[in-house]
C-alpha positions in Angstrom: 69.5 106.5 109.5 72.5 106.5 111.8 75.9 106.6 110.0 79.2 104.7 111.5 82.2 105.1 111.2 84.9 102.2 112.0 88.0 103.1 113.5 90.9 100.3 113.1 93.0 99.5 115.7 95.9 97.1 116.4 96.6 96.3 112.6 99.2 93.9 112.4 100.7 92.2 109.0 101.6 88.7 108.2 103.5 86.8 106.2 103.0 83.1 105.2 105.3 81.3 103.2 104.6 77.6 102.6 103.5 76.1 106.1 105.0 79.1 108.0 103.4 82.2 109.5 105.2 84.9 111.2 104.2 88.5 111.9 106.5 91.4 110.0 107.3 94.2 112.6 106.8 97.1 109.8 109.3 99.9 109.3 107.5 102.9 111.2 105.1 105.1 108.9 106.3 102.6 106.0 102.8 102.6 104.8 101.8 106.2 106.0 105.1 108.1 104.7 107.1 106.1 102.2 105.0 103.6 99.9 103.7 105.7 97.4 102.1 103.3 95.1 101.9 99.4 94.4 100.6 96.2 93.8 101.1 92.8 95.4 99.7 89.6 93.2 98.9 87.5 95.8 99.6 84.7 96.4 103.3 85.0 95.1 105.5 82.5 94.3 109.1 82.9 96.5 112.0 81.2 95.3 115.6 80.5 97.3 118.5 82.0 96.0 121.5 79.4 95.6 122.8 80.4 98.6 119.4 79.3 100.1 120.3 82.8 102.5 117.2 84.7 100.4 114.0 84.2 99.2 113.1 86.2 96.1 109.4 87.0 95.3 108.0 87.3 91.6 108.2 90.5 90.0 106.3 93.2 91.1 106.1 97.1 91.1 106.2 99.1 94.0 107.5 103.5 94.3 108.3 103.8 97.9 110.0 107.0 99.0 112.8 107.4 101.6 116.3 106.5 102.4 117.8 103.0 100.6 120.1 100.8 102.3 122.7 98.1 100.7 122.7 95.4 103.8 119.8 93.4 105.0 120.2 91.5 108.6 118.7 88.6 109.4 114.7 88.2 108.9 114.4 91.6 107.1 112.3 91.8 104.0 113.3 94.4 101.5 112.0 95.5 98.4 114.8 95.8 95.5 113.9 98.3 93.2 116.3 97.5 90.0 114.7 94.4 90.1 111.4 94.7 91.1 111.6 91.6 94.2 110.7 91.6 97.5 113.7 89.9 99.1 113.3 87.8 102.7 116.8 87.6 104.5 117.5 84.2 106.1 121.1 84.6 107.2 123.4 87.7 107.9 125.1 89.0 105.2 128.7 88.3 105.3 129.6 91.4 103.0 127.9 94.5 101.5 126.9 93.9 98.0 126.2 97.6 97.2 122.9 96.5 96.3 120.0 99.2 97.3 117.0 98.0 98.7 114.0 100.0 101.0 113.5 97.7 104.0 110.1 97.2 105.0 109.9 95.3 108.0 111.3 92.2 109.6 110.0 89.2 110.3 109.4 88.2 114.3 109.9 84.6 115.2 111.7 81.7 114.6 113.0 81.5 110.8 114.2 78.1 111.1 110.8 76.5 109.4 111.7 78.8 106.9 115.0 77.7 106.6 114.4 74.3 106.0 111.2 75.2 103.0 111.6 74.0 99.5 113.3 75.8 96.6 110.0 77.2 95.7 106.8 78.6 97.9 103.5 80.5 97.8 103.7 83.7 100.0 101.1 85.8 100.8 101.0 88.8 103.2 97.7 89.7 104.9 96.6 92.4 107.4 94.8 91.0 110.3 92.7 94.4 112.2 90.3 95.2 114.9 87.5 97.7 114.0 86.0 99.9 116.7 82.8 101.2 116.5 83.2 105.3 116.4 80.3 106.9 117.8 
């Protein structure tokens, strides 16, 4: 019996929301170096923030190691700790809320579809990989 081994190779993540699909251009080494532990129901229900500038996932628990920042541009997805939200950016931030977050990743594309979603949406993220045959 011959044994294989798989090696993956352009491994790229994806998140849908509603009718909308765009890639997430990860943080580098985010899952190598700084998620230590979690665990993502999926699919997840997203809902708008008043300002309709967010989208806030359902509560889930992620430890993730590194440096926290307190602004999120455009299209960045962030993980709030104190709350326990992923958070999806859909407009610059006028000011600094002090808030910390751990980015991990930004979405690539056009976010006008989701812009113009309803108040409330099923997300998912999902990995999409090429395996290689390792001889």
């Amino acid at each position: 019996m011959t044994k294989h081994f798989w090696q993956v190779e352009n491994d790229r993540l994806y998140f849908q929301i509603g009718d909308t699909l765009n890639e997430v251009m990860l943080v580098p080494n985010f899952f190598e170096e700084k998620l230590i532990s979690g665990s993502l129901k999926q699919p997840f229900l997203c809902k708008q923030d008043r300002s309709k500038s967010y989208y806030f996932s359902d509560f889930f628990e992620l430890t993730i190691i590194g440096e926290q920042c307190c602004h999120s541009a455009t299209g960045d997805i962030c993980y709030f700790p104190d709350w326990g939200y992923l958070g999806i950016n859909l407009a610059e931030e006028e000011y600094t809320l002090g808030i910390p977050r751990y980015k991990i990743g930004k979405l690539a594309g056009d976010l006008s579809q989701i812009q113009s979603l309803t108040t409330t949406e099923e997300a998912k993220l999902y990995w999409q990989i090429d395996l290689k045959l390792k001889e």
